[in-house]
N, C-alpha and C positions, 0 to 999 in steps of 0.2 A: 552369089557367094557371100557366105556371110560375113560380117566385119569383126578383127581379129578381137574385140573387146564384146562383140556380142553378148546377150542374159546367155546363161548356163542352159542347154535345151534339156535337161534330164539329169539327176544324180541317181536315179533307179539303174539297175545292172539293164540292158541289153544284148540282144544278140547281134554278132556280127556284123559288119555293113560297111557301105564305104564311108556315108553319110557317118557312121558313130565312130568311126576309125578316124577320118578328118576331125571331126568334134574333140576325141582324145587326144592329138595331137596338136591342137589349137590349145587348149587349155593346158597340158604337159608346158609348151612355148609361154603361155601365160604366168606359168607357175615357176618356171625358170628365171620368167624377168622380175616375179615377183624375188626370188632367192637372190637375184643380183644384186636388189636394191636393200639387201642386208649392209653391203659397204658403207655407201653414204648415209643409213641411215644408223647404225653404229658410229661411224666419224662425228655424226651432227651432235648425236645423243652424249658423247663423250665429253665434247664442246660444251655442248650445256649444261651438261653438271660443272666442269671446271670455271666455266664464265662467272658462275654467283660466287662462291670464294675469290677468285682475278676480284672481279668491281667490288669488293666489300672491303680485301685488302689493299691493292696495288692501285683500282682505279681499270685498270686495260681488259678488265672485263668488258665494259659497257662498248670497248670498241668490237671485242670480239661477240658478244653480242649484237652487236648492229648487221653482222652480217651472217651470225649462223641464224639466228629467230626467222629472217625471212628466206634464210634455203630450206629451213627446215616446214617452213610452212607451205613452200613449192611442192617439195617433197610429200606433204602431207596431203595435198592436193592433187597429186597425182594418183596415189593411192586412194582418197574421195572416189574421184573419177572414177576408174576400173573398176575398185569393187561396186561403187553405183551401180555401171552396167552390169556387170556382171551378175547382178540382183534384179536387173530391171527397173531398177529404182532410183532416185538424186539423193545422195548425202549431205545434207546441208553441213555449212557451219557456219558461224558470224562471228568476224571479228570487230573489236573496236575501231572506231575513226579517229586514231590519233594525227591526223595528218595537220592540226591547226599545234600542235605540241612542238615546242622544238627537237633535232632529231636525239643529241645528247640527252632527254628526259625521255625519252620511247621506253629504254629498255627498264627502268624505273616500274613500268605502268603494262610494260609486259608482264612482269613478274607476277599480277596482280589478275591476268585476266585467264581463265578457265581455258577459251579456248587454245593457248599457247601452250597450257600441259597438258591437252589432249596431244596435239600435236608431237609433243618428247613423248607421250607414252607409247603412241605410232613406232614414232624411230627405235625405242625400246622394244615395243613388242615383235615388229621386222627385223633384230639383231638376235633377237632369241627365236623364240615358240615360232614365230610366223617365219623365220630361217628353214626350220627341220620342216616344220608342215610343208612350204612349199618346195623344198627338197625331195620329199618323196616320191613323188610322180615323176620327177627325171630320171630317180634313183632304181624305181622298178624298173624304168624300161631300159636304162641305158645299161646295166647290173650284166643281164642273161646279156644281151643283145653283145657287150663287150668280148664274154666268153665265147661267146658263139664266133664271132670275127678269129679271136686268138686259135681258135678250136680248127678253123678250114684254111691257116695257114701254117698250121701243124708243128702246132705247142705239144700236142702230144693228150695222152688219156686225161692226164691232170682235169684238161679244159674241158673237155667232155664230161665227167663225171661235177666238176663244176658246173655245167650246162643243166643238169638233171637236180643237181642241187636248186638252183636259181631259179630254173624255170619256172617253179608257181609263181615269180613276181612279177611276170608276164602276166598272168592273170588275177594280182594282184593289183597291179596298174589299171587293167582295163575297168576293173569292177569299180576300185575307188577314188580315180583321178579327179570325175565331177564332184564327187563328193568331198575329198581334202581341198580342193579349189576352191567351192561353194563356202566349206567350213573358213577358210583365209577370211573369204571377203564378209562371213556374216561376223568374225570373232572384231574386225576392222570396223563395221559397223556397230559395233557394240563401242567400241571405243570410240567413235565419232559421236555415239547415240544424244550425248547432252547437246549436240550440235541441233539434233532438229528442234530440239525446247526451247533453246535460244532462238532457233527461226520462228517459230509459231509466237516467243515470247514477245518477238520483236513485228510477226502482225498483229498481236493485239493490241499493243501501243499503239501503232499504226490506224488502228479501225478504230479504236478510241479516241484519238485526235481527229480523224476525218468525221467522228460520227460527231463529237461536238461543233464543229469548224458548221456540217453539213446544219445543225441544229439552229447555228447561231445564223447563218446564210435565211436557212427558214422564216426565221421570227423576223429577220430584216425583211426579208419579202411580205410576211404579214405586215410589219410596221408598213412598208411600201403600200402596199392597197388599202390598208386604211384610210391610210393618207391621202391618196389619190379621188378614193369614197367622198372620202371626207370635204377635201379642197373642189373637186369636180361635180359629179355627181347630187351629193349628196347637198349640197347647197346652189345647186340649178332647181332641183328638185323643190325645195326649201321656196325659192324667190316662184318658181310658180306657183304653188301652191299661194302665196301673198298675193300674186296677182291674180288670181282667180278670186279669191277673198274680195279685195275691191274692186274687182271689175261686178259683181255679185251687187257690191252696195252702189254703184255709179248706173245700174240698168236703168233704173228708174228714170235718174234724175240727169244723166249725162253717156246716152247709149253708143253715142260715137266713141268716145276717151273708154266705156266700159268695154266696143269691140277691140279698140287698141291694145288697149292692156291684154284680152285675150287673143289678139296675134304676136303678142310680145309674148304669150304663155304657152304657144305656139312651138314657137320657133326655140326658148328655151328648156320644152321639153326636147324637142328633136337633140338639140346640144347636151343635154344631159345622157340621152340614150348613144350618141359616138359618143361620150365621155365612159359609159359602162360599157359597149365595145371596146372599147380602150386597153378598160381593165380586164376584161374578159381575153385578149389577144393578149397580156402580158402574163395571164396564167397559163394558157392553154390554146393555141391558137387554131382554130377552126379549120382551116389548112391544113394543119398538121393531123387532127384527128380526119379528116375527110381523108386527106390523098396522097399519106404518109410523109418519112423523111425526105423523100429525093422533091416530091411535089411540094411539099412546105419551103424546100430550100428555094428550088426555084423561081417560086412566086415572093420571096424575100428579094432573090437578086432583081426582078424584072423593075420592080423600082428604084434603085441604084442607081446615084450618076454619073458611074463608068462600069462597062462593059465583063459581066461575070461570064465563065466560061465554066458550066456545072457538068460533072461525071462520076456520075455517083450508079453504084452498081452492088442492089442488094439481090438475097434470093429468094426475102418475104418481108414481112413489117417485121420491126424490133419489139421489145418489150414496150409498155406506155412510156414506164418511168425513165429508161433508155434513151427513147426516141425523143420524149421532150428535153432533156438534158445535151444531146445531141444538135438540138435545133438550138437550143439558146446559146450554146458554145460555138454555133456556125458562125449565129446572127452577132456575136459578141466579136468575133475577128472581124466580120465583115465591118462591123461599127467602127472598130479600131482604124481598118484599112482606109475607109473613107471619110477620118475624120485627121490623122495624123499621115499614114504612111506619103500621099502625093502621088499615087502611081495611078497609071491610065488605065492599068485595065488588073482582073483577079481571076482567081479560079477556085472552086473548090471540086475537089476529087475523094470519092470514098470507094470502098470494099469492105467484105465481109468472107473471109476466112471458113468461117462457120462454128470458131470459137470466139472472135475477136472482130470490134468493127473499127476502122479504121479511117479517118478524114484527113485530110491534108488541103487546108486553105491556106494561099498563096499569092503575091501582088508582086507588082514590078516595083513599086515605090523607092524610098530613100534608105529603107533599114532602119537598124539600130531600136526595134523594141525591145521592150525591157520585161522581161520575163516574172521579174517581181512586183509588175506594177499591179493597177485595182485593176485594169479589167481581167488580164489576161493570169492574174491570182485568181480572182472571183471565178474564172473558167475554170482554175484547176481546182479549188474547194468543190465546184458542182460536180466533176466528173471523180473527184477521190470517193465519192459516197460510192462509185460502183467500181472502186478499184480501177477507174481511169488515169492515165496519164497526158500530161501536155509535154510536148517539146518544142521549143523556139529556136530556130534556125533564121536569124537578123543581124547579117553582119551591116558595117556601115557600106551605105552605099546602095546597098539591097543585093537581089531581092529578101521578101521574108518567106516562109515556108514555117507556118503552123501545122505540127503536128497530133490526132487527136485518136489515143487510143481507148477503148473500155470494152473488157472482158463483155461479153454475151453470146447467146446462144438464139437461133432463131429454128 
């Protein structure tokens, strides 16, 4: 059965049926409660034009505003809602975060923001036009339907001849109920409509600070391997090469001290190449490209020294950029966990929805991480690049419970 706010299944006429007789009647009850909520949304709308004169003269505006602005945003949220469904669609809207405000300065800074007069033009347009609109489908049906009642308990010819008058609104109702509904909820969205530009205005800001944050993360990882190049590598490299040079000039004249230096040239190439392994496991870890997420994580915990407990459950590999961003965010709590938390043993557990991949690592330790610290920031700067979230669950005492989500598709 379907659910009473369900999308509209059809505004084209049909023929008869049980299936479009239930639908018409579903949406009739819809359009009902849409007409009821003409009261309160007349009371609010009245309020609020009175409220700006009140605080500009007397001052006792701003109290009565403190508590119509958010019924009327209840209000306006409930109608969001419905007509969403009823569209098949989300209504966005965004409002401001005045919560750091004090609450006497709110209604100051209501007056200022967009979305609070969409909201009165709601309760306006549900006290007028969207009254009668959703009036009329009760009004077809219940119209005949009443006369007919008055007519078989014998009012007399009146009701009958009234009955013949009426009755095209019986098929007046049937023809246009989806459609006066559908028209409610698209005229509602039209009224919210600056709501979704405010949503999309508020992800672009969004993906513009992650996309810098991501860029700035980058360069420091480059700065990172240079450096590493640099200090490691790259000056192993360097001193062999030196010893090869005079071990070259010592053949001659001291072949013992010339093979030393080349077992010393030796052993410090070996040390240069784990130093470019090094770096090569800090970009991309050979695990990970061989034997994916779940086997990358696993061969992370086996060296750990306390007891990881891994379940992880995909239903194929991830994207690259996904997967390695996935893995460093494992290996980033597990860091944290065995360097701070104190707990004897961890877990990390995932899934995969088939929109969404999901991790949650976990320890028994002490608690109390801090969610704004470097690492476990640095974990949400890398997963914001894919529209990831982290959540931190560390009270004191413990346990902790990292949560690790990023949109993907596999």
């Amino acid at each position: 059965m379907a659910e009473w706010d369900a999308p509209i299944r059809t505004v084209r006429p049909e023929p008869f049926s049980g299936q479009a007789l239930v639908e018409r009647l579903r949406l009739t009850g819809l359009s009902l409660g849409y007409a009821l909520m003409m009261a309160p949304a007349l009371v609010l709308a009245i309020l609020t034009v009175l409220s700006i004169p009140l605080g500009l003269v007397f001052g006792v505006g701003v109290g009565v505003a403190l508590g119509v602005v958010p019924a009327t945003q209840a209000v306006a949220g409930v109608h969001r809602r419905v007509s969403g469904r009823l569209l098949g669609e989300t209504i966005f809207e965004t409002y401001a975060d005045l919560s750091a405000l004090p609450v006497l300065g709110r209604p100051f800074r209501w007056v200022r923001e967009k979305a609070r007069w969409r909201d009165f033009s709601l309760c306006c347009f549900s006290a007028t036009g969207g009254f009668v609109l959703s009036l009329l489908p009760a009004a077809f049906l219940t119209v005949p339907l009443t006369w007919l009642i008055l007519a078989l308990t014998g009012i007399g010819w009146v009701a009958w001849l009234l009955i013949l008058l009426t009755g095209p609104l019986l098929l007046a109702w049937w023809v246009t109920t989806p459609a006066l509904v559908r028209a409610r909820a698209l005229a509602e969205r039209g009224i919210f409509g600056q709501g979704q530009v405010a949503e999309l205005t508020a992800r672009v800001e969004t993906v513009e600070s992650t996309r810098a944050e991501t860029l700035d993360h980058s360069a420091a990882e480059l700065r990172r391997i240079e450096r590493d190049l640099h200090d490691g590598a790259q000056a192993r490299i360097a001193a062999v090469g030196m010893s090869v040079g005079l071990a070259e000039k010592l053949m001659a004249t001291d072949p013992d001290a010339a093979a030393a230096l080349l077992r010393e040239a030796r052993e410090t190439t070996v040390s240069a190449l784990e130093d470019l392994r090094g770096v090569v496991r800090g970009i991309l870890p050979p695990v990970l490209a061989d034997r994916g997420l779940v086997g990358a994580v696993e061969a992370l915990t086996a060296g750990l020294p306390l007891p990881v407990t891994v379940a992880i459950e995909l239903p194929g590999r991830l994207p690259d950029p996904v997967e390695s961003a996935a893995y460093f965010a494992v290996a980033e709590c597990l860091a944290n966990t065995v360097k701070h938390s104190g707990a004897d043993r961890a877990f990390v557990r995932g899934s995969h929805n088939g929109q969404r991949l999901r991790i949650v690592v976990g320890d028994s330790g002490r608690g109390g991480a801090d969610a704004t610290g470097h690492g476990l920031a640095g974990i949400a700067t890398r997963l914001a690049a894919f529209d990831g979230t982290v959540e931190v669950d560390s009270p004191s005492g413990g346990p902790t419970l990292i949560t690790l989500e990023v949109p993907c598709r596999i």
